[in-house]
C-alpha positions as CSV (number, residue, x, y, z in Angstrom):
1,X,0.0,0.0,0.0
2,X,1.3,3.1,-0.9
3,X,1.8,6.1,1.1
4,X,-0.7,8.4,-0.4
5,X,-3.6,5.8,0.2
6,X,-2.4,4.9,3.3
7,X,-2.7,8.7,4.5
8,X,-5.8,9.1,2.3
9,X,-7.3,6.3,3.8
10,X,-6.1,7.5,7.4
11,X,-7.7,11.1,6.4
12,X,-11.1,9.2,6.0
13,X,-11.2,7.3,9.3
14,X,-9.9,10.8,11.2
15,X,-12.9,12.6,9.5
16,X,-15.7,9.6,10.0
17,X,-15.0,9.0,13.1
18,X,-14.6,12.9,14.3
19,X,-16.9,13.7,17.2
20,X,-17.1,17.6,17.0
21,X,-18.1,16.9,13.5
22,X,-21.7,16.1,14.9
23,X,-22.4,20.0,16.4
24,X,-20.9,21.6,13.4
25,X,-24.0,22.9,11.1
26,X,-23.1,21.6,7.7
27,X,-24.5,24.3,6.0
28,X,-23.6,27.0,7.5
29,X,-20.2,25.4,9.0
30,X,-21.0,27.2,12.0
31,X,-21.0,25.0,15.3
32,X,-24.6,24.5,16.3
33,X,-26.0,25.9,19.7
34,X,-25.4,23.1,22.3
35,X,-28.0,22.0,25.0
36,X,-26.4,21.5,28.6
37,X,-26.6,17.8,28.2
38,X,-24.8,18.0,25.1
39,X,-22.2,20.5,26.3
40,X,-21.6,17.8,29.2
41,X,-21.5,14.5,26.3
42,X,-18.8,16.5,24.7
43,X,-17.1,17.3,27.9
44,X,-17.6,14.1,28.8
45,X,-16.0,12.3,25.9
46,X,-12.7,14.1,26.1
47,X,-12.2,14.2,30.2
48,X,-10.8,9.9,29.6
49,X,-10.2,10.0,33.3
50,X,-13.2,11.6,34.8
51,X,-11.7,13.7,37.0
52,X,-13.1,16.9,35.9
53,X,-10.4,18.6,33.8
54,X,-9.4,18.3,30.4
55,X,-5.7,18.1,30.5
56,X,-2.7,16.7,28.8
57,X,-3.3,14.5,25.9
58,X,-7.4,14.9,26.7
59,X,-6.7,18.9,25.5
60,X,-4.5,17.4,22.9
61,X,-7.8,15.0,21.6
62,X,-10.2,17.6,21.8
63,X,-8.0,20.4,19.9
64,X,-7.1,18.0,17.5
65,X,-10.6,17.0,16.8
66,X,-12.4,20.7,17.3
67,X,-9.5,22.1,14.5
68,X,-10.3,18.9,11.9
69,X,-13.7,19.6,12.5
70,X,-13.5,22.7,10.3
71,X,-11.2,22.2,7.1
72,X,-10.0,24.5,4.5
73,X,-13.0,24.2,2.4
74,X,-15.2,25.5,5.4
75,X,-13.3,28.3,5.7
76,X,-14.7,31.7,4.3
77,X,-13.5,33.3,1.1
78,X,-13.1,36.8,2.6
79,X,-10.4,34.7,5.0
80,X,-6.8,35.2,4.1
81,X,-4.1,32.9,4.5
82,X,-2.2,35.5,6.8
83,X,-5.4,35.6,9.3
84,X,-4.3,31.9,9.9
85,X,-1.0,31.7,10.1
């Protein structure tokens, strides 16, 4: 298997099987107004260890997840490449 397919392939599981992806609004690409019980699922997911704090590799999960959550194409027109850099 070569490299490109196993990254595109890799790509496709990472974007499937993306939690934040669920309370993004697909047509507006905006995230969608979360209920308490929701706001507590998410926090829920990423705290692994329950102890009320996400820390360490939990932050690293969630920002990893909340920034894939949103790619390029999502992004607005009026957006330059220096605003994200």
């Amino acid at each position: 298997m070569s490299f490109d397919s196993t990254s595109s392939k890799k790509f496709n599981l990472e974007r499937a099987s993306n939690f934040m992806r669920q309370f993004r609004d697909p047509d507006s690409r905006e995230l969608k107004k979360l209920s308490a019980n929701q706001f507590m699922e998410i926090w829920s997911h990423y705290d692994k260890d329950g102890n009320g704090y996400i820390e360490g590799t939990e932050l690293d999960g969630f920002l990893r997840e909340f920034v894939s959550s949103a790619n390029f194409t999502d992004i607005s027109p009026d957006v330059s490449t220096k605003d994200i850099t």
